[in-house]
C-alpha positions in Angstrom: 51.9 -53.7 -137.7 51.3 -50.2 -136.8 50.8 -47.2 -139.0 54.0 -45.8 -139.2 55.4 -48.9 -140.8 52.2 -49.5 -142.8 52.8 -45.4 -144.3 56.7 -46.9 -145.1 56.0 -49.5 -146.5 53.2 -48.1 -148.9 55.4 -44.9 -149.6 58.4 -47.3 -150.5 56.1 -48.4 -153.0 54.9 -45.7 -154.3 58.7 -44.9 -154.8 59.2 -47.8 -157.0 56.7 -47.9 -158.8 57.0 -43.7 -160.0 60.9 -44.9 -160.5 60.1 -47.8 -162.9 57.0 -45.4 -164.9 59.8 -42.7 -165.0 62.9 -44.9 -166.4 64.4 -43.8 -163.8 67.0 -46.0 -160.9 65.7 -46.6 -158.0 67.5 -45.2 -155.6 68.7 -48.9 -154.0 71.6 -50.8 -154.2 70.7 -52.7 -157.7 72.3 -56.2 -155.8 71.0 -58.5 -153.4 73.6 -57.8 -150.9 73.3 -54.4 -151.2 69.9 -54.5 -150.5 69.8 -57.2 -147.5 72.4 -54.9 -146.0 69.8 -52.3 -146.0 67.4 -54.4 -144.5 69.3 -55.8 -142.0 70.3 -52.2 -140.8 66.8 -51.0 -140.5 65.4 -54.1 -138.8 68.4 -53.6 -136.5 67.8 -50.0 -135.5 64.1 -50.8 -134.9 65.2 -54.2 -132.7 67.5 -51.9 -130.5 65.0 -48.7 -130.4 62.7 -51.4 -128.8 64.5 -53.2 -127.0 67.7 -50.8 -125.7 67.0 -49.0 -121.6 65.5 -45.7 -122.0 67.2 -43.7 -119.5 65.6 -40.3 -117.9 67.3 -37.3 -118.6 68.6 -36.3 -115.1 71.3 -34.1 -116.1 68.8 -32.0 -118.2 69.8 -28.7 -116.0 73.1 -28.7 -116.6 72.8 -28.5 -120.5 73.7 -25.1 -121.9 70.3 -24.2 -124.1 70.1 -21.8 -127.3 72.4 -19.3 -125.0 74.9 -21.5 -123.4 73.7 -21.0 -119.9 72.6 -23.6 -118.1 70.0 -23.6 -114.9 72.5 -25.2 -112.4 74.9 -23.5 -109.6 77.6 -21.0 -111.3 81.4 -22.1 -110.7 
């Protein structure tokens, strides 16, 4: 495992446990459905990060910027 999923897990914790001190819900779906949803829909954004083509950004000069103008030819 690398760190960034080491720090989420560890901070999703940390959430709990301050929840359950506090009295307060955890901010989860409170069934196990719910909650396998949740799982299965961050397991499957990190499956398709991984695995999905990373394309180069070829068309990067004719994207307006902060202005709207863009480095290409003028019509």
């Amino acid at each position: 495992m690398n760190t960034k999923t080491l720090l989420g897990f560890a901070l999703a914790f940390l959430i709990g446990i301050v929840c359950r001190l506090a009295a307060i819900p955890l901010p989860a779906p409170p069934v196990l459905i719910g909650a396998l949803l949740v799982v299965a829909m961050t397991l499957g954004y990190g499956v398709i990060d991984r695995l999905a083509v990373h394309r180069a950004n070829v068309q990067r000069a004719h994207c307006g910027g902060p202005t709207g103008e863009t480095r290409g030819k003028s019509s």
